[in-house]
ZAMARGU-4260 file (C-alpha; in steps of 0.2 Angstrom, whole numbers, plus 5000, padded with zeros to 4 digits):
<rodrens>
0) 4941/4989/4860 | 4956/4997/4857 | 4974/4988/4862 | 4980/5006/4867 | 4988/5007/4883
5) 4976/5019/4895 | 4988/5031/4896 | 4993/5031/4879 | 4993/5050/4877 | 5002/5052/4890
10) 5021/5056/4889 | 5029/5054/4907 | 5047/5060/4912 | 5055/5049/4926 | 5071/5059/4936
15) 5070/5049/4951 | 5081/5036/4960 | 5079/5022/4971 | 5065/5012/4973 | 5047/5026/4976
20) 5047/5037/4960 | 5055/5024/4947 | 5041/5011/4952 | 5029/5024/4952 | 5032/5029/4933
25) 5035/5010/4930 | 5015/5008/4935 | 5011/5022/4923 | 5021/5013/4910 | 5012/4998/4907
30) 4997/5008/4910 | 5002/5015/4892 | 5011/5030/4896 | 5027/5034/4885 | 5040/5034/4901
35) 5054/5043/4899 | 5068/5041/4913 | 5080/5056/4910 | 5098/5048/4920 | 5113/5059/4923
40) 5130/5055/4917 | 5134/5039/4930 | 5116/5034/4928 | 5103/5029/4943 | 5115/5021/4957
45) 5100/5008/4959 | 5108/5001/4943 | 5116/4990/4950 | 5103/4982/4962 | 5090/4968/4955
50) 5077/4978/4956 | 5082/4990/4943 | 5077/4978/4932 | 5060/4980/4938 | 5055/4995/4942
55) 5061/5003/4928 | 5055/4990/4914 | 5046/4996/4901 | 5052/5016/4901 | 5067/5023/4888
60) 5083/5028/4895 | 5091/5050/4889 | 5108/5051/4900 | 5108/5072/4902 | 5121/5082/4911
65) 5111/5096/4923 | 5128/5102/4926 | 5130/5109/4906 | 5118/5122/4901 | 5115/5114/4885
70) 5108/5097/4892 | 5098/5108/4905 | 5090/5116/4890 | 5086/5098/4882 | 5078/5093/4897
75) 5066/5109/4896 | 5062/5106/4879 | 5058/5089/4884 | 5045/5096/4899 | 5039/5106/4886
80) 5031/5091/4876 | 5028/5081/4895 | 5011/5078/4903 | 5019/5073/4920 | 5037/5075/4930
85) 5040/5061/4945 | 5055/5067/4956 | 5062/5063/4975 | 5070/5077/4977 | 5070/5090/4993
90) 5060/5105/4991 | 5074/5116/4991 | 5084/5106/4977 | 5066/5108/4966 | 5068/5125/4969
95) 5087/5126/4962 | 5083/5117/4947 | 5066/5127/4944 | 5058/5111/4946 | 5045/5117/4960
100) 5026/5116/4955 | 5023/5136/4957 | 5037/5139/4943 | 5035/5125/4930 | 5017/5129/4929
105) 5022/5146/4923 | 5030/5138/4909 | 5021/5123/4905 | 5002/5124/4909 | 4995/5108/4909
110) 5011/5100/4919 | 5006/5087/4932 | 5022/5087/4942 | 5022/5071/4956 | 5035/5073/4970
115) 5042/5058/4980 | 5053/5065/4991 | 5059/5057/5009 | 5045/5070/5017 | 5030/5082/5010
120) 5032/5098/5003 | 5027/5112/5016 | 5032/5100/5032 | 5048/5104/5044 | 5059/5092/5037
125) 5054/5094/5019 | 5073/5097/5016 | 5076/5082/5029 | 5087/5068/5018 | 5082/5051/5020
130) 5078/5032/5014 | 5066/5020/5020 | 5076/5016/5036 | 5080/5034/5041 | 5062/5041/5038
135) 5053/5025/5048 | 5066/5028/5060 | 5061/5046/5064 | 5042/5044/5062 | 5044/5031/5076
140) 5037/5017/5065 | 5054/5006/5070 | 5047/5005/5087 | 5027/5000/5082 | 5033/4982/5079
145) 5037/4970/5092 | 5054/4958/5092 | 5056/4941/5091 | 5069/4939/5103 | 5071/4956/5110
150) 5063/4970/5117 | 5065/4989/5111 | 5064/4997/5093 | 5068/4984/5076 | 5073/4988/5059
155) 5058/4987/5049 | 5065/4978/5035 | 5054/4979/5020 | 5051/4996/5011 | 5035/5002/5018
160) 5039/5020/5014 | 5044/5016/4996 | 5032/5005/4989 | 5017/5013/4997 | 5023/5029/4992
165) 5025/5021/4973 | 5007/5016/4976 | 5001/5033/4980 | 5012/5043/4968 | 5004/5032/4951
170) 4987/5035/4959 | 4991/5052/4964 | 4995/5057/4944 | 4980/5047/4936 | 4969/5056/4949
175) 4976/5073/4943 | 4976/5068/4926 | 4957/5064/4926 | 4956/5081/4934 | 4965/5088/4921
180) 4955/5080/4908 | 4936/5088/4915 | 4942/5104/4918 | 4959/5109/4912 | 4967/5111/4927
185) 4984/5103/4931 | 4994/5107/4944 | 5002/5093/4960 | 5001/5076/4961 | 5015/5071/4976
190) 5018/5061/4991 | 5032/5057/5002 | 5041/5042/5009 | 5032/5048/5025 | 5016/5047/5017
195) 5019/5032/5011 | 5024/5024/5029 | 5007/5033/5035 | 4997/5021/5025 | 4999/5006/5039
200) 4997/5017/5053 | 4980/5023/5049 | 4974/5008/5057 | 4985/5010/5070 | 4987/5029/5076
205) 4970/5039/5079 | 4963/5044/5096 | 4945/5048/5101 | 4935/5057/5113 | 4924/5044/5121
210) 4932/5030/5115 | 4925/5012/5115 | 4935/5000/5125 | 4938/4991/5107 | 4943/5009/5100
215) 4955/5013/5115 | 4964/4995/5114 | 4966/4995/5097 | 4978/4982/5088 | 4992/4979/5103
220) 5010/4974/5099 | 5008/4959/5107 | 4994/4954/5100 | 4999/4931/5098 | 4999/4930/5080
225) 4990/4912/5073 | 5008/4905/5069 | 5011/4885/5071 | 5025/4875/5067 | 5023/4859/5057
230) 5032/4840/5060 | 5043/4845/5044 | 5049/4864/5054 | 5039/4873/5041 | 5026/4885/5048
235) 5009/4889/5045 | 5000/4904/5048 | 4978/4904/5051 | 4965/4913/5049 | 4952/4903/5058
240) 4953/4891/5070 | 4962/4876/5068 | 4948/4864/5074 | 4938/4865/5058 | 4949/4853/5053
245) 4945/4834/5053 | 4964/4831/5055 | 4964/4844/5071 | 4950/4837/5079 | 4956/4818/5078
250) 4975/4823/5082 | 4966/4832/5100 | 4955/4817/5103 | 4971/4805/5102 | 4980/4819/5115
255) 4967/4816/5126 | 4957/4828/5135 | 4968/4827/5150 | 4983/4833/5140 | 4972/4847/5128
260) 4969/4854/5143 | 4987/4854/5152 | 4992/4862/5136 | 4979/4875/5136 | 4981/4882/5151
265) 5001/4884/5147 | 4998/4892/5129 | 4992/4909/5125 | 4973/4917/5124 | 4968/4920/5107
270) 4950/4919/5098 | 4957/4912/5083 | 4966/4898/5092 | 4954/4893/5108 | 4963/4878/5109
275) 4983/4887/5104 | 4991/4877/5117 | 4988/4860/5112 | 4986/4866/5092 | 5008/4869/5095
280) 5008/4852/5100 | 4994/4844/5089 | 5004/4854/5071 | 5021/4844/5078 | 5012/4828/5073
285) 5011/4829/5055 | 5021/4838/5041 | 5016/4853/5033 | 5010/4845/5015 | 4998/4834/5025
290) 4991/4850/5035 | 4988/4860/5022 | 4978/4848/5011 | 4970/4844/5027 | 4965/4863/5029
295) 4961/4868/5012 | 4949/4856/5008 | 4939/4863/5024 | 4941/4882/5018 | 4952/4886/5033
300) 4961/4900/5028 | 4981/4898/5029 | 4998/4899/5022 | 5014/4891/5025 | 5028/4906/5029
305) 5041/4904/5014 | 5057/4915/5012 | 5056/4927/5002 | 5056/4927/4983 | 5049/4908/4984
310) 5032/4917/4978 | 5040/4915/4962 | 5037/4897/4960 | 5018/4897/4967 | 5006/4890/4954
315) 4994/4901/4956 | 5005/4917/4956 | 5011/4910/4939 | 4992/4907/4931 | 4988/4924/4935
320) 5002/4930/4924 | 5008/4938/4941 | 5023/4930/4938 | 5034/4934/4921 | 5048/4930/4912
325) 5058/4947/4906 | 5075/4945/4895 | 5084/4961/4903 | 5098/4965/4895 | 5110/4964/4910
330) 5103/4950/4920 | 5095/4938/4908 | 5081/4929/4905 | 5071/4932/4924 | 5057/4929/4933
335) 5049/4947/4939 | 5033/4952/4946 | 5019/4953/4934 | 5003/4966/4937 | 4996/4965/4954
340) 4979/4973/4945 | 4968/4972/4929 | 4961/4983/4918 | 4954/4985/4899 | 4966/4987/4891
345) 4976/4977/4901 | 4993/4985/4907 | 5009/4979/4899 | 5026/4975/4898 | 5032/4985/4883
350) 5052/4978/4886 | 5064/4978/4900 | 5074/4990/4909 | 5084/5002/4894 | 5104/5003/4895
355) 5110/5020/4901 | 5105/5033/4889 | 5098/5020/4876 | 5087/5032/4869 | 5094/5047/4868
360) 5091/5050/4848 | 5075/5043/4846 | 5068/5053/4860 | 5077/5070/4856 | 5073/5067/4838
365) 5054/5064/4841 | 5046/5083/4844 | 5031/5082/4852 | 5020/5097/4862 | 5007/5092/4874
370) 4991/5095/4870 | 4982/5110/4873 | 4973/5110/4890 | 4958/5125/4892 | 4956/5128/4908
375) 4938/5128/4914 | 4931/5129/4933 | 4937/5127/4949 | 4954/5122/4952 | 4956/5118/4969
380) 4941/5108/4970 | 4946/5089/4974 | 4953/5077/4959 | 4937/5067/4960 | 4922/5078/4964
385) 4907/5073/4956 | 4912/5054/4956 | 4902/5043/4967 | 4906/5024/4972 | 4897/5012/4980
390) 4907/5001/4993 | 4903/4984/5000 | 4919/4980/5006 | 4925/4973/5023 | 4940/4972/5033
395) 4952/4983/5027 | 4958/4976/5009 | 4941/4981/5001 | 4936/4998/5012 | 4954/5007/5012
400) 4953/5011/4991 | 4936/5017/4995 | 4942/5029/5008 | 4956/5036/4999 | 4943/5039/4983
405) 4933/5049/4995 | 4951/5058/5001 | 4951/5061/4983 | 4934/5071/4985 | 4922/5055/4978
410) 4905/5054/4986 | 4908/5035/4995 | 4892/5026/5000 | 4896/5013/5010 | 4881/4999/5008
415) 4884/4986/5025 | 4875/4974/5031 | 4864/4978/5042 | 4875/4968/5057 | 4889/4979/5053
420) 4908/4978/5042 | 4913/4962/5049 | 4929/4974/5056 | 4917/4985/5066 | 4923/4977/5082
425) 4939/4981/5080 | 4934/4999/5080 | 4952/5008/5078 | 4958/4999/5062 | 4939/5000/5056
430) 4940/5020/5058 | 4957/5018/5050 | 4948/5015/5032 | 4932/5020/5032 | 4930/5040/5035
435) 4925/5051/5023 | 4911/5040/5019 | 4892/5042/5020 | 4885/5024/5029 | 4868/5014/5023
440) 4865/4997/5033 | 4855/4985/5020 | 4851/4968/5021 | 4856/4962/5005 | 4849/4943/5007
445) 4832/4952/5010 | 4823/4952/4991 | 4816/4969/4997 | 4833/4977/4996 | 4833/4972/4978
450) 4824/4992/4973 | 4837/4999/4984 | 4850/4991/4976 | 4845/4995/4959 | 4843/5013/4964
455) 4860/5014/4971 | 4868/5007/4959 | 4859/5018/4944 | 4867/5033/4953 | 4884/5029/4955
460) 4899/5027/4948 | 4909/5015/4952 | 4907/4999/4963 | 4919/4992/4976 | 4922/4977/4986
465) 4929/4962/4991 | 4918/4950/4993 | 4923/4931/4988 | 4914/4932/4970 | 4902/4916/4974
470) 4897/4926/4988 | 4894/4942/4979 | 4884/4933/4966 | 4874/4925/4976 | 4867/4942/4984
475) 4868/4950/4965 | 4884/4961/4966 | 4892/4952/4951 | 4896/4965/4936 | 4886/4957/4921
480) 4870/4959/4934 | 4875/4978/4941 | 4880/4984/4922 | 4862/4980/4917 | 4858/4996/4929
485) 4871/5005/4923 | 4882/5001/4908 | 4895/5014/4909 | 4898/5007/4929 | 4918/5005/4936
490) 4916/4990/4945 | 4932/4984/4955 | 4935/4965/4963 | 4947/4964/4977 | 4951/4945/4977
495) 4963/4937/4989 | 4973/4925/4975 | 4967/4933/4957 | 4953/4929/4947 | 4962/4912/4939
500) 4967/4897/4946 | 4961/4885/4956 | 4963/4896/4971 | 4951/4910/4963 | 4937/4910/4976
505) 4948/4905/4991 | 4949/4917/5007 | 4962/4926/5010 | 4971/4938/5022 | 4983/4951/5025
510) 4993/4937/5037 | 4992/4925/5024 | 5000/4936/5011 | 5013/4941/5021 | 5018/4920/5025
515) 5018/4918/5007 | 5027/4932/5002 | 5042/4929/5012 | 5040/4944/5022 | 5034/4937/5037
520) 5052/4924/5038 | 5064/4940/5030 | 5054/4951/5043 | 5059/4941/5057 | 5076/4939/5057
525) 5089/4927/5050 | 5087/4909/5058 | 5071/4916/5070 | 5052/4910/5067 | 5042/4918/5055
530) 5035/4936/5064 | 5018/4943/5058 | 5020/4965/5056 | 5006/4972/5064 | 5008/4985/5048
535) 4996/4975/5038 | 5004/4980/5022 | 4999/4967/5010 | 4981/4971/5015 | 4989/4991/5009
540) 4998/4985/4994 | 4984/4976/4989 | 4971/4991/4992 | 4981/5002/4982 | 4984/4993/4969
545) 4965/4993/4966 | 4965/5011/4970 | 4975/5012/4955 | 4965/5001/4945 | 4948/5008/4949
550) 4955/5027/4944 | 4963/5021/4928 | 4944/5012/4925 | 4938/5031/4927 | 4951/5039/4917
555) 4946/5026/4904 | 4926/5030/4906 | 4931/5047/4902 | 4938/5044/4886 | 4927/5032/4878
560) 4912/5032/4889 | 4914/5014/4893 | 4911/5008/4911 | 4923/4989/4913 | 4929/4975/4926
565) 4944/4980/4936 | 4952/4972/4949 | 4965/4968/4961 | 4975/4955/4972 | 4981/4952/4986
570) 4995/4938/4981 | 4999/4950/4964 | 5001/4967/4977 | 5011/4955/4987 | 5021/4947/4975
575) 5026/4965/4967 | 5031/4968/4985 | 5048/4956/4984 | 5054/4966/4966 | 5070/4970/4974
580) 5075/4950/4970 | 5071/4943/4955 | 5076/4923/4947 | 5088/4923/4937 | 5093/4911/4921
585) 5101/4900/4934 | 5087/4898/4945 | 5094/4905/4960 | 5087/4922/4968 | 5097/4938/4964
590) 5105/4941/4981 | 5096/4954/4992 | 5101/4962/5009 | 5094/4948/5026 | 5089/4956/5041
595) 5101/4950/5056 | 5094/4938/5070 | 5094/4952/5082 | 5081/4963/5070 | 5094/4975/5069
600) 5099/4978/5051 | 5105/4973/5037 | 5123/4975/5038 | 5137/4981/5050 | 5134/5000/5043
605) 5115/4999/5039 | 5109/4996/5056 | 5101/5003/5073 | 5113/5005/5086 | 5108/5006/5105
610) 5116/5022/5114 | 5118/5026/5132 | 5100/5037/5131 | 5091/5028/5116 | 5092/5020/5099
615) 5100/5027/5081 | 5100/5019/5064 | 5115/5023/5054 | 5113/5021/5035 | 5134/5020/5031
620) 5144/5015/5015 | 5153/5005/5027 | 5159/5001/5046 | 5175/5008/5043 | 5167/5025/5040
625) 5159/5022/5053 | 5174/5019/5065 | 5182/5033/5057 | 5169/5044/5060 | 5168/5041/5079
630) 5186/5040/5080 | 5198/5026/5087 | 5185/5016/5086 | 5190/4995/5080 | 5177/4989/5068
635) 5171/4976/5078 | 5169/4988/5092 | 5157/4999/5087 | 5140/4991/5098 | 5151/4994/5111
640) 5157/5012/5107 | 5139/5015/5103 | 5134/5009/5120 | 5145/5020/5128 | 5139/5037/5118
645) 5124/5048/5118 | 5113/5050/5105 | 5112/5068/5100 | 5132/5072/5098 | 5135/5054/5089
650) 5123/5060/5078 | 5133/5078/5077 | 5148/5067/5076 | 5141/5056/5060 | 5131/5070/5051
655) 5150/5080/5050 | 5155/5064/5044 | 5143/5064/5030 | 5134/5048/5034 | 5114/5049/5036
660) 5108/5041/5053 | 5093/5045/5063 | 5086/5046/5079 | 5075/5032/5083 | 5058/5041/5090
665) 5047/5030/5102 | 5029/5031/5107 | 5023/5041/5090 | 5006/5042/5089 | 5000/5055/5102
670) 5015/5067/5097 | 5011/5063/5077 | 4991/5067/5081 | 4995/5083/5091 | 5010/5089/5081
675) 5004/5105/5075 | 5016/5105/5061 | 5006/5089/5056 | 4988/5097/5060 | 4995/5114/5049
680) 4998/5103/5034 | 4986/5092/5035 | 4994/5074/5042 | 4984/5074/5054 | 4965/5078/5054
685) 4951/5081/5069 | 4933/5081/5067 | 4917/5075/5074 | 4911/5058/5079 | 4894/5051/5079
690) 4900/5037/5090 | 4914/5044/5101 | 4913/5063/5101 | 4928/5067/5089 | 4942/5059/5083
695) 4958/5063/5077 | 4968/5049/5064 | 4981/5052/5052 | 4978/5063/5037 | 4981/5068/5019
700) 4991/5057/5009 | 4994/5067/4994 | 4999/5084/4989 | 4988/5090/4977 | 4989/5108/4973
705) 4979/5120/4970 | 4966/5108/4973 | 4961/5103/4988 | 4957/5084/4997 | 4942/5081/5005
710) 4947/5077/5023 | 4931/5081/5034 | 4920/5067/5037 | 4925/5055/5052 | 4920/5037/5051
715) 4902/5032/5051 | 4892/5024/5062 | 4881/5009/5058 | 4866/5016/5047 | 4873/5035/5049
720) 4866/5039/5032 | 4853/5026/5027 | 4839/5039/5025 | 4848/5054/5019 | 4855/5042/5007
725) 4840/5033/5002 | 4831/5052/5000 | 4842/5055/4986 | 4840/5039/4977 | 4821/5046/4977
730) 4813/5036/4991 | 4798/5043/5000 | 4798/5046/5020 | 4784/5033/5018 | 4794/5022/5007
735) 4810/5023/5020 | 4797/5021/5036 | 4793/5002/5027 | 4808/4998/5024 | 4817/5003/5042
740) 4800/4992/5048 | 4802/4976/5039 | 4820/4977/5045 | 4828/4979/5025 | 4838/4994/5031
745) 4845/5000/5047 | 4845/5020/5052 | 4855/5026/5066 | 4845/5035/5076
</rodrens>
């Protein structure tokens, strides 16, 4: 098989800053596309952060002046020889430049142009400036996270906005490219720093119009996350409860029943933890290295929270390759993130970050035209149509890829045991990743279902899931088995810790990811115990990253007609997660920005304040401006200046000062949901229920002009589909009768 790149013929011109469209064209980079990242004169500012060096490895650097006509002709010679554009710029500025997608498709067919901007094309604030802070802030995600030590909104510290829009951009831009190759139509491929944040709250904002109780209560903020401190001060965060250990159940036994009990009744209720109160006590008793050997060896599920950047060191991070060494030309020999995902051929690191305008004579010397594209069919038909995936995942790593295919317009079966997703209790945040999809309920461990399997299989696509791979073995889901049905099959593993290692077949959770990752210690606060987001967003990170795999797998089918193993992680998504700190030569973490102890932010001028009638965060290039702005204001007086003002003319006051800062909205979801500006374009979706009447969740991620995306199934309920699913595999109404009898399937009736 060819050591080509997937993306090989693809040529991809990067003009973005920042973190959200350099990582994105990073990802198409070492999936084989030529990345061209065309820098004006004073180059990206993020040059001078660490994480330069990452999401911008592997692209060539052409330094052009937009100001000099010359250099603005350059850069249209180089669109006309491009097969994508990535920017992050407003919709008005693409308009100045002649960058929108109505005018370069005039003069270049074929162009798939991915925006990234702070918020989509066709919203309100679609000229709205903004970073991660300033967007989360206004969509009201800064106040859907509880605070360690205080109450009101806290500063969300890691880039939700940014990396989940770099997810969806890359995914975004293969999906229009395999659209492009069926049927010649190019056209949109773009997202938003908003979209981007929307990823978490899909779990989290949807209403209903019968609810279940489950459905009503959804995921609370004060949910008491399964966090216990050790004898050594190191906590540990579970997935299961504590008392399959042997170590637990000996350390209660010597505490006495007596005392378990006292201890219980003063501790918090949580099914995880029966026993949390005198679990606190019982962790104190022993050190951190003894507890973990303890509760590994009896497949307990759990991490110790580590700062951030310590991932770098973790064995098994490093035998996935999901760690690499990387000699950037500024910093030195450093330890970067490898690929959170696989593929054949695999992705790769074609050489670090370039200087500034490294390649300007090699890349204006190369001419190149992109290759003629016949349009053929209909172009605003989804990316996907025509693709069908099978999906046995559960929880939400596994499902949400699937969902988003079938956003994508993929026919999604999803194949559950006939008991249900192991997430169906938690009936909002299983909503949150499973609509669009038709439902079948087979018992797999039954040897009946092994016919229906087989038909299933013949007629798809691509397979899903993230089952533990012993597991999906055992019930004949592993890929050598399936591609005997179908030899051209995508088949896509979602493993918590990578397919190497000794850790390859251990469970594994979103919490666990976001203890090991640093997150969950950096999140909290400087000095404050570790603090579990209720975002889920390695469980996101980690779903997209095999969203992106999956699609290239396609992409790949397309060309070759070869089906192959893909897969994805939740330690490598997670790991890509802390890229904005590398190691370098020394040893020693590149310095990053710490949250404060009061969650507020991440210096004196990068911060929420709290005014007289509600809460701002400022994003300032320093106090002083910030002083300035309000006027005789000290310094070290402005919490108390703040305290004293109201938001709306502070903000006048700072916006005339030229420094970005945002109201901080509160109690989002029913005014998101009902926003007609969010129904009108598509954020926020309504539609019949099988269960609960209708419900309404968030909406379309992408912009994908002039196609359309698929966004009008609801979640299914158990067995929805089983027999109009199993009709079209070519069962007879007798042949489903015998089935639903001797309890193989399920049918909702």
């Amino acid at each position: 098989m060819s050591t080509a790149g997937i993306l090989s013929d693809v040529r991809v011109l990067d003009v973005g800053t920042g973190i959200a469209a350099p990582l994105a064209s990073m990802l198409l980079a070492e999936a084989g596309a030529d990345v061209i990242k065309v820098e004006g004169p004073q180059g990206d500012p993020a040059r001078d952060r660490p994480g330069f060096s990452v999401w911008n490895r592997s692209k060539r650097s052409v330094a052009l002046d937009f100001e000099v006509s010359h250099d603005r002709q350059t850069f249209e010679t180089l669109l006309s020889g491009a097969d994508v554009l990535v920017h992050d710029l407003t919709a008005t500025s693409v308009r100045q430049r002649g960058w929108d997608e109505e005018s370069l498709m005039l003069r270049h067919p074929g162009l798939v142009v991915c925006g990234v901007p702070p918020y989509p094309k066709g919203h309100v604030d679609e000229d709205r400036p903004g970073d991660d802070s300033l967007v989360l802030a206004r969509m009201g995600l800064m106040d859907e996270q509880q605070g360690v030590r205080r109450s009101g909104p806290v500063y969300v510290r890691i880039p939700l906005g940014s990396f989940c829009g770099a997810w969806l951009a890359a995914a975004g831009v293969v999906a229009r490219l395999i659209k492009r190759g069926r049927t010649g139509h190019a056209g949109s491929a773009s997202t938003s720093l908003m979209q981007g944040a929307l990823i978490p709250m899909t779990m989290h904002w949807a209403r209903a119009g019968e609810p279940s109780p489950a459905f009503a209560l959804g995921m609370p903020k004060s949910n008491v996350p399964t966090l216990f401190q050790c004898g050594d001060g190191v906590w540990l965060h579970l997935m299961r409860p504590p008392e399959h250990s042997p170590l637990m159940r000996r350390t209660l036994e010597a505490l006495g029943e007596e005392r378990v009990a006292q201890l219980d009744a003063a501790g918090p209720v949580t099914p995880l933890a029966p026993h949390f109160g005198a679990n606190i006590e019982a962790f104190r008793q022993h050190d951190s290295t003894t507890w973990l050997e303890d509760l590994w060896a009896n497949d307990v599920p759990v991490q110790a929270a580590v700062p951030l950047g310590e991932i770098y060191f973790d064995e098994q991070a490093i035998a996935n390759d999901y760690v690499v060494t990387v000699d950037d030309p500024t910093l030195g020999k450093v330890r970067q993130p490898g690929h959170a995902y696989t593929t054949e051929p695999p992705p790769r690191i074609k050489g670090p970050a370039p200087r500034l305008g490294a390649d300007n004579a090699a890349v204006l010397a190369e001419p190149r035209e992109r290759a003629p594209v016949k349009p053929d069919g209909d172009a605003t038909t989804p990316p996907l149509s025509g693709v069908r995936v099978l999906d046995f995942g559960n929880f939400l790593a596994g499902p949400l890829a699937p969902m988003l295919l079938a956003d994508l317009g993929a026919d999604v079966i999803k194949v559950e045991a006939t008991t249900g997703d192991m997430m169906r209790p938690v009936a909002r945040v299983f909503d949150g990743c499973q609509r669009g999809k038709r439902a079948i309920a087979l018992d797999l461990k039954n040897p009946q279902a092994r016919p229906v399997l087989e038909r299933l299989v013949a007629s798809c696509d691509v397979v899903h899931h993230n089952l533990r791979m012993p597991a999906a073995l055992r019930l004949g889901l592993g890929y050598d088995a399936l591609r005997e049905i179908r030899h051209d099959l995508v088949y896509c593993h979602v493993s918590s810790y990578g397919p190497r290692g000794a850790r390859k077949d251990w469970p594994g959770f979103d919490q666990l990811f976001q203890a090991q990752s640093g997150w969950e210690v950096e999140g909290a606060g400087f000095g404050n115990p570790p603090m579990w987001h209720r975002f889920g967003m390695m469980d996101h990170q980690c779903a997209l990253a095999s969203l992106f795999a999956t699609l290239l797998g396609i992409r790949q089918r397309d060309h070759t007609g070869d089906g192959q193993f893909v897969s994805a992680s939740l330690l490598g998504a997670s790991i890509l997660s802390v890229s904005e700190t590398v190691v370098l030569p020394n040893g020693h973490l590149a310095p990053f920005d710490q949250l404060d102890a009061d969650q507020m932010g991440v210096s004196p001028s990068r911060r929420l304040f709290a005014c007289r009638d509600g809460w701002i965060v400022v994003n300032a290039p320093g106090p002083g401006a910030i002083a300035t702005a309000l006027g005789e204001v000290e310094v070290d007086g402005l919490e108390r200046a703040m305290a004293d003002r109201e938001t709306a003319p502070t903000l006048d006051t700072l916006a005339s000062a030229g420094i970005a800062a945002e109201y901080v909205q509160l109690d989002q979801m029913d005014a998101f949901l009902g926003s007609e500006a969010n129904r009108s374009t598509g954020l926020s979706v309504h539609y019949p229920h099988a269960e609960f009447g209708w419900t309404e969740q968030v909406g379309g991620l992408w912009q994908m002009s002039p196609a359309r995306l698929a966004l009008e199934r609801s979640a299914p309920a158990l067995g929805e589909h089983t027999r109009e699913v199993l009709r079209e595999t070519g069962f007879s109404s007798n042949e489903i009768d015998r089935l639903l009898d001797a309890e193989v399937v399920v049918a909702r009736t």
